[in-house]
RODO-2510 file (C-alpha; in nm, 4 decimals, decimal comma):
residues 432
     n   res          X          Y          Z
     1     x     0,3448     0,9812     0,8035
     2     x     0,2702     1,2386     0,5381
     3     x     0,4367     1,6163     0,6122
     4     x     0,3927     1,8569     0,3810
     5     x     0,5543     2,1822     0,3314
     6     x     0,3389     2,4971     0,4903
     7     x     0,3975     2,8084     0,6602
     8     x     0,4745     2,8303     1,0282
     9     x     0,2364     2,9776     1,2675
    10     x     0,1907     2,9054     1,6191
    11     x    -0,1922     3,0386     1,5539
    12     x    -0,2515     2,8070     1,2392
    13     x    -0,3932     2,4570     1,3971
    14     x    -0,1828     2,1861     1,3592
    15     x    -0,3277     1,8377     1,2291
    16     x    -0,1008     1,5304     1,2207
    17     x    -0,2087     1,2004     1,0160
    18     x    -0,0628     0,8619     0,9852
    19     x    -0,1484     0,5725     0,8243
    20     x    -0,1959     0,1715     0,9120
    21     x    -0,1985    -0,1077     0,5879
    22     x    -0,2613    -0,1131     0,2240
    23     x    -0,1743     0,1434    -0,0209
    24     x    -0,5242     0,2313    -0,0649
    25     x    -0,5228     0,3733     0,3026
    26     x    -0,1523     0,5284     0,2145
    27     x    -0,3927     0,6903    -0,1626
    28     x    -0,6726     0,7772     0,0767
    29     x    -0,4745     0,9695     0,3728
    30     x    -0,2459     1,1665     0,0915
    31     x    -0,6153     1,2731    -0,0189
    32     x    -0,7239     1,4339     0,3346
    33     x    -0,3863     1,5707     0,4106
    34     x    -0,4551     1,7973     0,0922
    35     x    -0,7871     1,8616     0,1669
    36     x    -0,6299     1,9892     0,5009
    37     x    -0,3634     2,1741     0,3782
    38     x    -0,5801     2,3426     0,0917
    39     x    -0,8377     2,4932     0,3923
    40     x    -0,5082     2,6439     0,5754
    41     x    -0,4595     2,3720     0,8589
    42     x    -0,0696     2,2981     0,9059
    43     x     0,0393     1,9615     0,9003
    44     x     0,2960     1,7915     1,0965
    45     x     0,4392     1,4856     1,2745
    46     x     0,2395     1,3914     1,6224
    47     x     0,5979     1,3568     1,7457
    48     x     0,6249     1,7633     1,7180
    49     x     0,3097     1,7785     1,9192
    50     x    -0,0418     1,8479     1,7141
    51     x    -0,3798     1,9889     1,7450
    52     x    -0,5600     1,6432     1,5961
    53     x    -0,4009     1,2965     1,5176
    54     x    -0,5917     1,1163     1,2841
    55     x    -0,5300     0,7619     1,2231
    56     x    -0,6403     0,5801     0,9153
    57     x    -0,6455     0,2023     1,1128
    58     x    -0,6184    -0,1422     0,9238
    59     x    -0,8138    -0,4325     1,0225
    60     x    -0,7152    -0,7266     0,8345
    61     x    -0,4845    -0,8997     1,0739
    62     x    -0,4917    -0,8700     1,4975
    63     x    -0,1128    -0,7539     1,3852
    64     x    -0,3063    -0,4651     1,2063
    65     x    -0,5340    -0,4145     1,5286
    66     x    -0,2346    -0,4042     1,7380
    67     x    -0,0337    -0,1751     1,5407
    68     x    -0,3526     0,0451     1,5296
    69     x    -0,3807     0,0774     1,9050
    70     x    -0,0314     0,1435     1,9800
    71     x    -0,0354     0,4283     1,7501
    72     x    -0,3632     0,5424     1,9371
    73     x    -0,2439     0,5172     2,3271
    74     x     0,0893     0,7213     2,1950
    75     x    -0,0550     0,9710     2,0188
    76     x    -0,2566     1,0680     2,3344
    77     x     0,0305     1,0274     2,5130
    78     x     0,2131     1,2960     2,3030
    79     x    -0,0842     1,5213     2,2527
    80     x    -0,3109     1,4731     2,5870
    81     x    -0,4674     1,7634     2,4987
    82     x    -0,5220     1,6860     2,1394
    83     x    -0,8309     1,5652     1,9332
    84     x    -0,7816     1,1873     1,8508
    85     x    -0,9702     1,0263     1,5486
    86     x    -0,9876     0,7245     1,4219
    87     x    -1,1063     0,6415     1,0715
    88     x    -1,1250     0,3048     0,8451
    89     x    -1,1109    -0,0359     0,8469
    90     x    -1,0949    -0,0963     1,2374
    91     x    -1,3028     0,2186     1,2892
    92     x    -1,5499     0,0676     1,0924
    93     x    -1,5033    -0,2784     1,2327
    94     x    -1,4898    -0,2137     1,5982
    95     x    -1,5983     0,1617     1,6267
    96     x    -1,6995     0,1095     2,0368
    97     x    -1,3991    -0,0791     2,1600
    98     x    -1,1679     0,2565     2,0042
    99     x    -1,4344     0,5060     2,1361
   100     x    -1,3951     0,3920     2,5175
   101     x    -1,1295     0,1359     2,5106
   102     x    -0,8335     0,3716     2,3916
   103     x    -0,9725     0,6802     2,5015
   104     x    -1,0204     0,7755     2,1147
   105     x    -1,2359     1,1524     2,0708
   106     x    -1,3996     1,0472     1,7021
   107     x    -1,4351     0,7427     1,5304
   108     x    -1,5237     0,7369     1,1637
   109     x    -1,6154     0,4271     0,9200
   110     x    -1,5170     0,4155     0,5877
   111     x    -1,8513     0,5553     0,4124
   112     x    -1,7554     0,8969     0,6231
   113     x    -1,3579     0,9408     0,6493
   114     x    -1,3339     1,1226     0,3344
   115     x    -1,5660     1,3935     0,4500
   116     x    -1,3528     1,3979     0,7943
   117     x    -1,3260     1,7726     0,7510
   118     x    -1,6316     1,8919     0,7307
   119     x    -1,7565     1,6717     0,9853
   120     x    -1,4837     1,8498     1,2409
   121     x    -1,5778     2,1921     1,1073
   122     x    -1,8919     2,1532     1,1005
   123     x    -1,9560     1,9891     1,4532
   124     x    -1,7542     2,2909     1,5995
   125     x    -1,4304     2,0534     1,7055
   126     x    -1,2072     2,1928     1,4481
   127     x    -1,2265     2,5942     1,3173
   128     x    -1,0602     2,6988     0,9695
   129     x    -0,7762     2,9036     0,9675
   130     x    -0,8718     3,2902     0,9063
   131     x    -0,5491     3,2696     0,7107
   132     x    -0,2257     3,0175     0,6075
   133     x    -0,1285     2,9081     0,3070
   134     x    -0,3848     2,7015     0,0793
   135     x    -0,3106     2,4030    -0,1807
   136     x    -0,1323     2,6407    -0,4164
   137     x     0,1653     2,6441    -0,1601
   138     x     0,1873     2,2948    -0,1425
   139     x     0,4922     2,1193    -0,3502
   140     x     0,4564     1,7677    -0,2277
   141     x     0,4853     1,5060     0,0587
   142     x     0,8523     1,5751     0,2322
   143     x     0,9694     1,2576     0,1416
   144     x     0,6915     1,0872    -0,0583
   145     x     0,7826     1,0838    -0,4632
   146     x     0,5136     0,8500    -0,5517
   147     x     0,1532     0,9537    -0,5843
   148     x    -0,1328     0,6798    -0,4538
   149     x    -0,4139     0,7701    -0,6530
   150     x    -0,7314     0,5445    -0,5934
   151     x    -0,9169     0,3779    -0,8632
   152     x    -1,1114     0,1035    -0,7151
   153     x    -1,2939     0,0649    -0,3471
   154     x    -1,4508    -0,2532    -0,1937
   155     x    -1,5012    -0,6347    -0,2927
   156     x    -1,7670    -0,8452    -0,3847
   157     x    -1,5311    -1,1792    -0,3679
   158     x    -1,5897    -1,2533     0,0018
   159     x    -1,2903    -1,4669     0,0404
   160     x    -1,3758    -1,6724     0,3109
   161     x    -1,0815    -1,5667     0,5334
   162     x    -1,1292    -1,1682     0,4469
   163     x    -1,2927    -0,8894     0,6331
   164     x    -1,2251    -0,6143     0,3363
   165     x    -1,5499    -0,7118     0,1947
   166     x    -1,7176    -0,6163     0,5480
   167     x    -1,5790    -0,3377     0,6379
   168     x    -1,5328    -0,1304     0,2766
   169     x    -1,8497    -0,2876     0,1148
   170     x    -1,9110    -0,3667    -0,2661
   171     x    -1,6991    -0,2647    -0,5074
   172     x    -1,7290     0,0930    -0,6753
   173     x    -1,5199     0,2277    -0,9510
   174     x    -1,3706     0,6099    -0,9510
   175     x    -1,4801     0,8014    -1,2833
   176     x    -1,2401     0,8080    -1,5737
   177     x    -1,1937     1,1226    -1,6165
   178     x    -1,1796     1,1900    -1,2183
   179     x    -0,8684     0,9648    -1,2320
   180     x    -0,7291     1,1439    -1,5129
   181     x    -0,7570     1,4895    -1,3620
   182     x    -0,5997     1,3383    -1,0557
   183     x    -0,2413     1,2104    -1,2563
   184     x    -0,2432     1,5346    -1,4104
   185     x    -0,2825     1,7368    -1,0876
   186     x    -0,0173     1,5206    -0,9126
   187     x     0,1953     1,5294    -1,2181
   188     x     0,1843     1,9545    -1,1983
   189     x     0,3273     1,8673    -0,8410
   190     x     0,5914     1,7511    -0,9477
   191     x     0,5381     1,3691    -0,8917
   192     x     0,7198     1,1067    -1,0951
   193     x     0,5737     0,8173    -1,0239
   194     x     0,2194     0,7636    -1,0083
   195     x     0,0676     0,4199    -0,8152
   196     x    -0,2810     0,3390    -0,9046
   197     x    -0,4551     0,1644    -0,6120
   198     x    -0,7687    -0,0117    -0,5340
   199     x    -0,8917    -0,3085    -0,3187
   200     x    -0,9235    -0,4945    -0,6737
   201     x    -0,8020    -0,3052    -0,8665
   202     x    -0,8663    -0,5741    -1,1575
   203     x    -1,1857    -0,5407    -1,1337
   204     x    -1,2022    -0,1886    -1,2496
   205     x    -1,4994    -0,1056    -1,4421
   206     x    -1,6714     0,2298    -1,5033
   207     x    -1,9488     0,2257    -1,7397
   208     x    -1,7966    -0,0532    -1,9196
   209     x    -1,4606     0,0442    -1,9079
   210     x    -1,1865    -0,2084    -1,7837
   211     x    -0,8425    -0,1584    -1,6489
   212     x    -0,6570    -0,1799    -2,0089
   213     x    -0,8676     0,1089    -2,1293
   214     x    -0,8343     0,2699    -1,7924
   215     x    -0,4467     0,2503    -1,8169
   216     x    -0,4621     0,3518    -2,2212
   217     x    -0,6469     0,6647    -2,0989
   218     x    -0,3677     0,7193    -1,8711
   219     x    -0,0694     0,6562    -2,1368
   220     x    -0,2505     0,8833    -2,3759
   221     x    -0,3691     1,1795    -2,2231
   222     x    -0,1151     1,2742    -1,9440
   223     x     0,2661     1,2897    -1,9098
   224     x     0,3301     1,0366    -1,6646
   225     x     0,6624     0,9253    -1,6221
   226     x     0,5994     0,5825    -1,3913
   227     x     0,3022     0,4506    -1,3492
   228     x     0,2456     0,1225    -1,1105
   229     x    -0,0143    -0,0949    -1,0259
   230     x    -0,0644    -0,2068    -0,6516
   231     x    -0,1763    -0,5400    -0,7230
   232     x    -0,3633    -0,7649    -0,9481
   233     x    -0,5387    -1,1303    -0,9185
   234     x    -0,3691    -1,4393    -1,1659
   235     x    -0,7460    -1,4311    -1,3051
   236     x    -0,7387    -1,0604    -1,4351
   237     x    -0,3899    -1,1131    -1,6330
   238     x    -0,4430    -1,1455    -2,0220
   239     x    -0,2037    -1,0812    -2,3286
   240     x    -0,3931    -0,7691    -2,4010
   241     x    -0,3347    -0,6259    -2,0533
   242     x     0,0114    -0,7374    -2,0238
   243     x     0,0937    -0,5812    -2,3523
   244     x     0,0391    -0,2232    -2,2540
   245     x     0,3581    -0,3048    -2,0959
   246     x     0,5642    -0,2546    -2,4037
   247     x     0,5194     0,1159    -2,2834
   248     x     0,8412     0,1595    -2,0629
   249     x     0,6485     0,3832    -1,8249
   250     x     0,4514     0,1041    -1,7053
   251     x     0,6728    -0,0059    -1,3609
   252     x     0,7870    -0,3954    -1,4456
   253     x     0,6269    -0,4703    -1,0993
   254     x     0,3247    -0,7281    -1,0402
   255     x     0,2100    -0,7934    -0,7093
   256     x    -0,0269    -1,1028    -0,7700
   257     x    -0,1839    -1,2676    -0,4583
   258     x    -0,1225    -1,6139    -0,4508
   259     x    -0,2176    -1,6295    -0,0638
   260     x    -0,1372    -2,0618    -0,0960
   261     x     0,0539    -2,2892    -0,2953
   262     x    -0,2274    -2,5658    -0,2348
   263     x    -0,5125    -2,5997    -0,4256
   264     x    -0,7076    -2,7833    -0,1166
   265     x    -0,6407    -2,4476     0,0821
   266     x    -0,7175    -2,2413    -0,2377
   267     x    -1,1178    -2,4166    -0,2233
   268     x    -1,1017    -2,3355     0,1709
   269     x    -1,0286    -2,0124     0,1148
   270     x    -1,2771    -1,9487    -0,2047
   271     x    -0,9724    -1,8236    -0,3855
   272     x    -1,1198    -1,7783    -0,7677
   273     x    -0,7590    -2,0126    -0,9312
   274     x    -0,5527    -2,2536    -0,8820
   275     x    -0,2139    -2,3228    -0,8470
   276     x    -0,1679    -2,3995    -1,2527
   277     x    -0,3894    -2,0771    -1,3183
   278     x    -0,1528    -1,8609    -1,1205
   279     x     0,1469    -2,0599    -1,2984
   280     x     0,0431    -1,9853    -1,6061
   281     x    -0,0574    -1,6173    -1,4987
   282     x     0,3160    -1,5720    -1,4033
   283     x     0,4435    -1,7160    -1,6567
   284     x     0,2987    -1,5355    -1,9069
   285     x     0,3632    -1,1813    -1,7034
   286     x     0,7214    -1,2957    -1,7226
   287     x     0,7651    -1,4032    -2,1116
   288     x     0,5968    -1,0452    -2,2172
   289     x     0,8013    -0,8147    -1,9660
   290     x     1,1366    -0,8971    -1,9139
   291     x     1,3512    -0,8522    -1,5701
   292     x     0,9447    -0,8373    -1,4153
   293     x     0,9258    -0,8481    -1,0561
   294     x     0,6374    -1,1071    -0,9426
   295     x     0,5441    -1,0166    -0,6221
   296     x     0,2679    -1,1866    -0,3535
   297     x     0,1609    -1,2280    -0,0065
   298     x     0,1191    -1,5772     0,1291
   299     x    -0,0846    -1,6450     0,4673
   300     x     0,0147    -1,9883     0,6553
   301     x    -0,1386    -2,1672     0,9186
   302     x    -0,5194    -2,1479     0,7488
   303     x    -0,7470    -2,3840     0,9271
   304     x    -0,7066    -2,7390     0,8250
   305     x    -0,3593    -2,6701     0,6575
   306     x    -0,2346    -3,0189     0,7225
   307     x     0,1709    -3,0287     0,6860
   308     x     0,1711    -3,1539     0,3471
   309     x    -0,0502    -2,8552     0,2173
   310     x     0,1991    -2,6127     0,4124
   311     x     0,4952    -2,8000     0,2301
   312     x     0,3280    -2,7958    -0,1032
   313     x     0,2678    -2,4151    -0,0281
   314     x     0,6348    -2,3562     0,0688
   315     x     0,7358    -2,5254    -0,2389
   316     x     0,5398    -2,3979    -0,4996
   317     x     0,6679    -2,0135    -0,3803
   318     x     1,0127    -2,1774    -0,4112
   319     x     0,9735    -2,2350    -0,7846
   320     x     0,7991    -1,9510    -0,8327
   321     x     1,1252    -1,6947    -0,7365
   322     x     0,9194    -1,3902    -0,6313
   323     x     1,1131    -1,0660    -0,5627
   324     x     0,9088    -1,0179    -0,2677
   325     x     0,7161    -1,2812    -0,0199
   326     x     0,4901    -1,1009     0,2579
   327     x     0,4013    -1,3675     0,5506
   328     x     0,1335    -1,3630     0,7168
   329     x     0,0121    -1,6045     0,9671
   330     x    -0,3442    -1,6756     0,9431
   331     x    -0,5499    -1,3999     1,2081
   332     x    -0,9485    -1,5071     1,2463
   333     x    -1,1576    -1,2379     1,1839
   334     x    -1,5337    -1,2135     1,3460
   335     x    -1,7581    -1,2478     1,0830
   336     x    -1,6089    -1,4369     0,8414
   337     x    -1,6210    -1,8243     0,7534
   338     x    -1,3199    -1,9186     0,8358
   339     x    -1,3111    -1,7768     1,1737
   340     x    -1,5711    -2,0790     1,2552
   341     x    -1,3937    -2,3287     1,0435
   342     x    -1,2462    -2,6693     1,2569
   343     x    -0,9034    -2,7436     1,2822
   344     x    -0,7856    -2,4248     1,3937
   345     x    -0,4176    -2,4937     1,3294
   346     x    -0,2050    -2,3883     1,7082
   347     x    -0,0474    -2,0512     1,7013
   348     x     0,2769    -2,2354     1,7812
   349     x     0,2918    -2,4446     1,4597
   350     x     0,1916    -2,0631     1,2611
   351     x     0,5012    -1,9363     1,4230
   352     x     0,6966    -2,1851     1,3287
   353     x     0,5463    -2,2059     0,9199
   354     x     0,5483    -1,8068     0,9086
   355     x     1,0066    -1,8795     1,0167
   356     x     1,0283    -2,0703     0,7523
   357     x     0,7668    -1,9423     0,4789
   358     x     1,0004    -1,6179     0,5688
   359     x     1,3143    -1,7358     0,5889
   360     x     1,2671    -1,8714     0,1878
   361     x     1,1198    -1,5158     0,1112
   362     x     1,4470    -1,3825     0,2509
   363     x     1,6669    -1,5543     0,0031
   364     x     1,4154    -1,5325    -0,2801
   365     x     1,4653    -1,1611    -0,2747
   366     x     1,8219    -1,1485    -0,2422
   367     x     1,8456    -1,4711    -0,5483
   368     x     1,5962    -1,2036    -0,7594
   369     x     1,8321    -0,8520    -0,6858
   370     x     2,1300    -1,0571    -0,7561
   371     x     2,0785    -1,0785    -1,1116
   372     x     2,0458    -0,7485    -1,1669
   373     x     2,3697    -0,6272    -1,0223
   374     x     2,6238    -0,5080    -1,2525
   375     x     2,3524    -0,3156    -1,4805
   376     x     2,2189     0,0289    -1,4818
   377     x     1,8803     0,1170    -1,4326
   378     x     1,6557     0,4516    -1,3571
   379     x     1,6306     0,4421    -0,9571
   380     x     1,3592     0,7005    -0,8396
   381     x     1,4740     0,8477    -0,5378
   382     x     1,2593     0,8635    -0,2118
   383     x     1,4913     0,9975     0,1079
   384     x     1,7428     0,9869     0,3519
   385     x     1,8316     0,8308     0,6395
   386     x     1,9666     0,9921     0,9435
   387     x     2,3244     0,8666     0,8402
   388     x     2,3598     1,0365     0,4950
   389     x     2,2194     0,7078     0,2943
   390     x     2,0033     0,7929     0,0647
   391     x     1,6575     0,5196    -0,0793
   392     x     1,4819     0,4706    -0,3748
   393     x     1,3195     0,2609    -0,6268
   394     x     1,3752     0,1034    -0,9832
   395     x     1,0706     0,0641    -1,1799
   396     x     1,1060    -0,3414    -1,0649
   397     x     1,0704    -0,2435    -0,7063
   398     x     1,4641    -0,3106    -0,6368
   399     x     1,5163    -0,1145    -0,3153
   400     x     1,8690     0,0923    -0,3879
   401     x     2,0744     0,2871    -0,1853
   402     x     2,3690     0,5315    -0,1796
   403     x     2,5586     0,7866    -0,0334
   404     x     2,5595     1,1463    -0,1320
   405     x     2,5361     1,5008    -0,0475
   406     x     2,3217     1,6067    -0,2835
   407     x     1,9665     1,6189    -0,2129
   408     x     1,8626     1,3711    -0,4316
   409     x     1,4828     1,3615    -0,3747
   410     x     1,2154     1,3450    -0,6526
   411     x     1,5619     1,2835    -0,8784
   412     x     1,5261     1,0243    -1,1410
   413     x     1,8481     0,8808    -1,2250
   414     x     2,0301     0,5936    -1,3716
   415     x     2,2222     0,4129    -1,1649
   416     x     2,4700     0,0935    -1,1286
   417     x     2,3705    -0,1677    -0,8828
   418     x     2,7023    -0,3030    -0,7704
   419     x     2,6803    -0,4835    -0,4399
   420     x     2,3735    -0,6663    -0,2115
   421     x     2,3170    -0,3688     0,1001
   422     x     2,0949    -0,4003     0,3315
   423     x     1,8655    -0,6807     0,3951
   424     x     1,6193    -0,5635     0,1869
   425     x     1,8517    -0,3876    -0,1204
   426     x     2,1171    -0,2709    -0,3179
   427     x     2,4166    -0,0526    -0,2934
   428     x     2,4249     0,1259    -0,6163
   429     x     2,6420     0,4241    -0,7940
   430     x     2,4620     0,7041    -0,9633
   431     x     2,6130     0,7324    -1,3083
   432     x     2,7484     1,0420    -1,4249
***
């Protein structure tokens, strides 16, 4: 939920967004809420009661769908008075079962969400604010320190088990110096970390220009202090992109798909490696960037994943120690070839492969923060918690905690990790 700091005015309308999936959803919602709060609209929480909820939905899992529709149903339940719109993936995917299904006022594809605002304006749903404050008064998200800053739309890999190609089309590249102006906007906001985002993000290419050059652009012409990548594919990592990295301001943090550890479900799945190309792809990410995290997202329970390609799966993620596993249990999506594949595996035997696929991400996690406890690193700090605990981020994507009175946000400070907190961190002490 992005909430941004405006002026208070019973009169001003109040618009409320939230967002469901990838970070390219999170880059594209932080774009409307300023396009809101630059025309004088106030944003807030639907939980403090709102004018218009919009919802940027997900689509690539039914988890996604779910998640999407219980976010609808209680934001109407909040705001039965209030304009509901629904935008994106699922919008685009299944715009007629939102419209009458879940009682949703608007829904939007992809090709028009980023013109939302106009549309409502213009249609006479939604009238500008004869006065408020405009983008000048904006600082930055309440608790959001990183910026998502697109780069990259669409797909034209048509995985056999994906809907992104679908539903966001072919892939389209965002102008260099568009991107540029963007860092250095954010960066005047006071941002310190910067996350560039795309759905292949890899594949970046603007009149010939590739993602090194793109990210040498970056380096060179703004004042950036982090800047992260949201993820990459084993086939786009080379020794000349990997050795931008010597520049410290590039976030040690790879998130590389590996989606299975078994080359027979790699073909099924028209994954563009194998196993030893994503090997190799780690391993060299790892000998030119020391204390990297490698990061991925593994689906189980593909159709035809016989027990022996599950176990070959399970084992290749245990050798490869990623800081992060995300599970997913394989969801059928209409329209895509593997929906209609045979040997459907049973939702039972998913359950029981996603237990254990996450049960070995658990400990992979902790095995990966544990050897970094007992040194000092820059942690970017993010918020806190109802209890006093403060969150934040090392360039590595170590989740760190601690306890202090200061208001820490946007702060970016060294700190000693001294102790596993959390399930998903560190406890560490802010030195000096």
């Amino acid at each position: 939920m992005l909430v941004f700091t405006m002026m208070r005015s019973s009169e001003i309308p109040k618009v409320a967004l939230d967002t469901v999936g990838c970070k390219l959803n999170q880059a594209e919602t932080q774009l409307l809420a300023r396009q809101f709060a630059q025309a004088g609209y106030r944003l807030v929480s639907a939980a403090d009661g709102t004018d218009v909820y919009i919802l940027n939905t997900c689509t690539v899992t039914h988890v996604a769908d779910r998640k999407c529709r219980r976010l609808l149903r209680m934001a109407r339940r909040r705001n039965p008075d209030a304009l509901v719109v629904a935008i994106g993936c699922y919008a685009e995917r299944a715009h007629q079962e939102l419209a009458q299904i879940e009682r949703v006022d608007l829904v939007l594809d992809n090709s028009e969400k980023l013109h939302l605002l106009r549309l409502l304006e213009e249609s006479g749903r939604l009238s500008r604010p004869l006065y408020g404050q405009t983008g000048s008064t904006i600082i930055r998200a309440d608790f959001r320190t990183r910026a998502f800053i697109k780069v990259h739309d669409g797909c034209n890999s048509f995985c056999s088990y994906c809907i992104v190609p679908i539903v966001r089309g072919r892939e389209k590249s965002t102008p260099i110096d568009q991107v540029i102006a963007e860092v250095k906007h954010r960066i005047a906001e006071g941002y310190k970390e910067v996350v560039l985002t795309g759905t292949e993000i890899g594949s970046y290419n603007y009149e010939g220009v590739g993602l090194r050059e793109l990210l040498q652009h970056i380096l060179t012409q703004t004042e950036v202090e982090r800047l992260r990548l949201s993820s990459l594919q084993p086939q786009e990592i080379s020794p000349e992109l990997i050795g931008l990295w010597r520049d410290g301001r590039l976030c040690r943090h790879f998130h590389l798909s590996l989606q299975s550890g078994s080359d027979g479900v790699l073909s099924r799945m028209k994954r563009r490696y194998s196993v030893s190309d994503y090997q190799q792809a780690v391993a060299l990410v790892r000998d030119m960037v020391p204390g990297v995290a490698i990061t991925t997202d593994i689906i189980v329970g593909f159709p035809g994943e016989t027990k022996a390609e599950f176990e070959e799966s399970y084992n290749f993620c245990k050798q490869m120690e990623f800081a992060r596993i995300h599970v997913f249990p394989y969801s059928p999506r209409q329209g895509t070839q593997a929906a209609l594949m045979p040997d459907q595996v049973e939702e039972r035997v998913k359950r029981e492969r996603s237990q254990r696929m996450l049960a070995l991400a658990k400990e992979s996690a902790q095995n990966f923060r544990r050897q970094f406890l007992g040194k000092t690193m820059p942690v970017l700090w993010e918020k806190r918690s109802g209890d006093g605990v403060w969150s934040g981020l090392t360039d590595n994507y170590i989740k760190v905690f601690n306890k202090s009175n200061e208001d820490l946000t946007n702060k970016l400070l060294p700190v000693k990790l001294v102790e596993l907190f959390n399930r998903d961190g560190v406890w560490g002490d802010v030195v000096g």
